[in-house]
C-alpha positions in Angstrom: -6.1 20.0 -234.7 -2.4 21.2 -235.2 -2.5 25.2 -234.1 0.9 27.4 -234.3 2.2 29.4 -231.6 0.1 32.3 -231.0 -3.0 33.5 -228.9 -5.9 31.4 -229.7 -9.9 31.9 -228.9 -11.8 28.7 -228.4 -15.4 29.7 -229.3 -17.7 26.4 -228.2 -20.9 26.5 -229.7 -23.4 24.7 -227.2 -26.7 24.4 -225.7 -27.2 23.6 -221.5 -30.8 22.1 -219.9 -31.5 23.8 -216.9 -30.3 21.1 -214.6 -33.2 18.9 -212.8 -31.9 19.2 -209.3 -30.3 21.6 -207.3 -26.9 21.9 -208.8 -23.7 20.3 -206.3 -21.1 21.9 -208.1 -20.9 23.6 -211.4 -23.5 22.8 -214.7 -20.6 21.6 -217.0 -16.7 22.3 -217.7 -15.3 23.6 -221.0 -11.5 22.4 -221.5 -8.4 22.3 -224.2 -6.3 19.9 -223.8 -3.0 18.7 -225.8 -3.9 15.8 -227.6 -4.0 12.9 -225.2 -2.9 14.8 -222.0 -4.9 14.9 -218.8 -3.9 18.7 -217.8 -5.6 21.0 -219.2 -4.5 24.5 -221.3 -7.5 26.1 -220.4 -10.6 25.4 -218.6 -13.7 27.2 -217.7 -17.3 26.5 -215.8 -20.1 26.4 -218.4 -21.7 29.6 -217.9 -25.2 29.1 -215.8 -28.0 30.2 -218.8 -30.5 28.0 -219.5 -31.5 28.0 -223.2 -35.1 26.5 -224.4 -34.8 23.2 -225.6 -32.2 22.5 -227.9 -31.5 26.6 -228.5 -27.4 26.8 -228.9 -25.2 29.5 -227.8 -21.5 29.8 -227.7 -19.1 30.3 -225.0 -15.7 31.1 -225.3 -12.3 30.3 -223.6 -9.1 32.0 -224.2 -5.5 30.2 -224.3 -2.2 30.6 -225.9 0.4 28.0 -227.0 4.3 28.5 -226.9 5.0 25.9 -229.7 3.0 23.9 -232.6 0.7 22.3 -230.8 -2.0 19.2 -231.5 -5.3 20.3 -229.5 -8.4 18.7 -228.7 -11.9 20.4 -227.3 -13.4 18.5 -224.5 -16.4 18.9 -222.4 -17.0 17.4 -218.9 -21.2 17.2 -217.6 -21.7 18.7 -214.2 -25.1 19.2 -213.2 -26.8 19.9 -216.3 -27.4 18.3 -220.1 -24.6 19.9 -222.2 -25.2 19.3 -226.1 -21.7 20.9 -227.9 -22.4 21.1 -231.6 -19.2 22.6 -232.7 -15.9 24.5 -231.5 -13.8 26.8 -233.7 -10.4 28.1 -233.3 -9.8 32.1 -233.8 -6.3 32.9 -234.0 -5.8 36.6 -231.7 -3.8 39.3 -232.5 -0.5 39.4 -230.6 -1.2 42.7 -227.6 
């Protein structure tokens, strides 16, 4: 998705398992990424609540790009089930 320069709220619509074992490290990772690249715009730790089976919720992550810029949404498992159904774009008014 091509987004113009501006301040940008990533809202990921998802659901999370309560993981099976005792979690290592961190249930799951929430990143936006230029299209392609490894390094990431923003990132953030998938918020530790368990939802009943299959029960979405949304989480969102806050970035802002300098120039037009091709983005892609990407999720990274940790320790628990992630299911994303969806992520939507909200431009943010300038402060």
């Amino acid at each position: 998705l091509e987004l113009p320069p501006g301040r940008y709220l990533a809202r990921f619509r998802l659901a999370a398992d309560t993981p099976a074992r005792t979690v290592r490290g961190y249930w799951g990772q929430l990143s936006l990424h230029r299209l392609g690249q490894p390094d990431a715009l923003a990132l953030a730790e998938v918020e530790q609540v368990a939802t009943s089976p299959r029960a979405f919720r949304y989480q969102d992550v806050r970035f802002e790009l300098r120039k037009t810029t091709t983005v892609e949404p990407r999720v990274t498992a940790g320790d628990a089930a992630l299911y994303v159904d969806r992520v939507q774009f909200i431009a943010q008014p300038e402060p």
